[in-house]
C-alpha positions in Angstrom: 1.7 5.2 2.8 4.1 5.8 0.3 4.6 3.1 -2.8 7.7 3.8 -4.8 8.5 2.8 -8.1 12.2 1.2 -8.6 14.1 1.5 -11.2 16.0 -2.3 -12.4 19.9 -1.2 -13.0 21.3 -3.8 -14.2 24.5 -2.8 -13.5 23.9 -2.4 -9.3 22.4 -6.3 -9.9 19.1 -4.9 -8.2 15.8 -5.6 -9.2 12.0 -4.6 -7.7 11.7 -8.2 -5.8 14.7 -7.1 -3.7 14.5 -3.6 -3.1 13.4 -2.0 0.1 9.7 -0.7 0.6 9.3 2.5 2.2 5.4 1.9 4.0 4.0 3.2 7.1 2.8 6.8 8.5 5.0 9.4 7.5 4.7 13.4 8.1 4.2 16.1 5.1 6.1 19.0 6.3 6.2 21.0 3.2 4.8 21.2 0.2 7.3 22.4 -2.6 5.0 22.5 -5.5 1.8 21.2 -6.3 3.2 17.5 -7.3 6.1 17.7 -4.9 6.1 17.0 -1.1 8.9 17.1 1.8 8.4 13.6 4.2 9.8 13.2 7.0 9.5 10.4 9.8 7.5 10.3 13.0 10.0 9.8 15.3 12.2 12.8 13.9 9.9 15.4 12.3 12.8 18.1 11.7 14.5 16.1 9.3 13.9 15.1 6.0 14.0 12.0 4.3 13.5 12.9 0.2 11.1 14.8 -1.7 8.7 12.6 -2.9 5.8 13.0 -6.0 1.8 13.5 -5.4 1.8 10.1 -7.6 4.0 8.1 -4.9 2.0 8.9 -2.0 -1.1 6.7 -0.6 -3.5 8.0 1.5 -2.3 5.8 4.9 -5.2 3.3 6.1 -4.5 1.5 9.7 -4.3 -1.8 9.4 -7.5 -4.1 10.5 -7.0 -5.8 13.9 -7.5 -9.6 14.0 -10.0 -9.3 16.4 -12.3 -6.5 15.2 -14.6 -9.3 14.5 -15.6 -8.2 10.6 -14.3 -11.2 8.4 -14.9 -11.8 4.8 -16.4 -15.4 4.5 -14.7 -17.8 2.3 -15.8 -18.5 -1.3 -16.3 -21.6 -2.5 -13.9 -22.4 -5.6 -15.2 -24.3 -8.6 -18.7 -23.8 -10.6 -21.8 -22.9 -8.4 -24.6 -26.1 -8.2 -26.9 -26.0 -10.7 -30.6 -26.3 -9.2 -33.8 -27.3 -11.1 -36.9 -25.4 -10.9 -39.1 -27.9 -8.9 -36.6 -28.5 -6.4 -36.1 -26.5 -3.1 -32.2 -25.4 -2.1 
């Protein structure tokens, strides 16, 4: 996964909100130094799409199916009740 950091020009009128996110799987074919890496894209693996940093790039995680059946429970919102010492929960 790759998470890029844009920069706001205020003269192309573009800011973060707007821009476009570069995310998915992508390919390392080389690496030019040790904080410099070629990408490229799956579907065409002899060309190169920019030479991103070390600090840019995510390790890439698949995302959960909704049916894999492990689901966080909700948490109840607001202070938790407050239970005396002769009483039972």
């Amino acid at each position: 996964m790759l998470m890029l950091h844009p920069i706001n020009q205020s003269r192309n009128e573009k800011s973060q909100k707007f821009m476009d996110k570069r995310e998915g799987s992508y390919l390392v074919i080389t690496n030019r130094s040790p904080t410099k890496w070629d990408i490229a894209d799956q579907e065409e693996p002899d060309e190169v799409l920019e030479i991103y940093y070390s600090s840019a790039l995510r390790a890439y995680e698949l995302p959960i199916s909704r049916d894999s059946g492990t689901v966080a429970p909700l948490l109840r919102r607001g202070r938790p009740r407050k239970f005396s010492v002769n009483s039972s929960p």
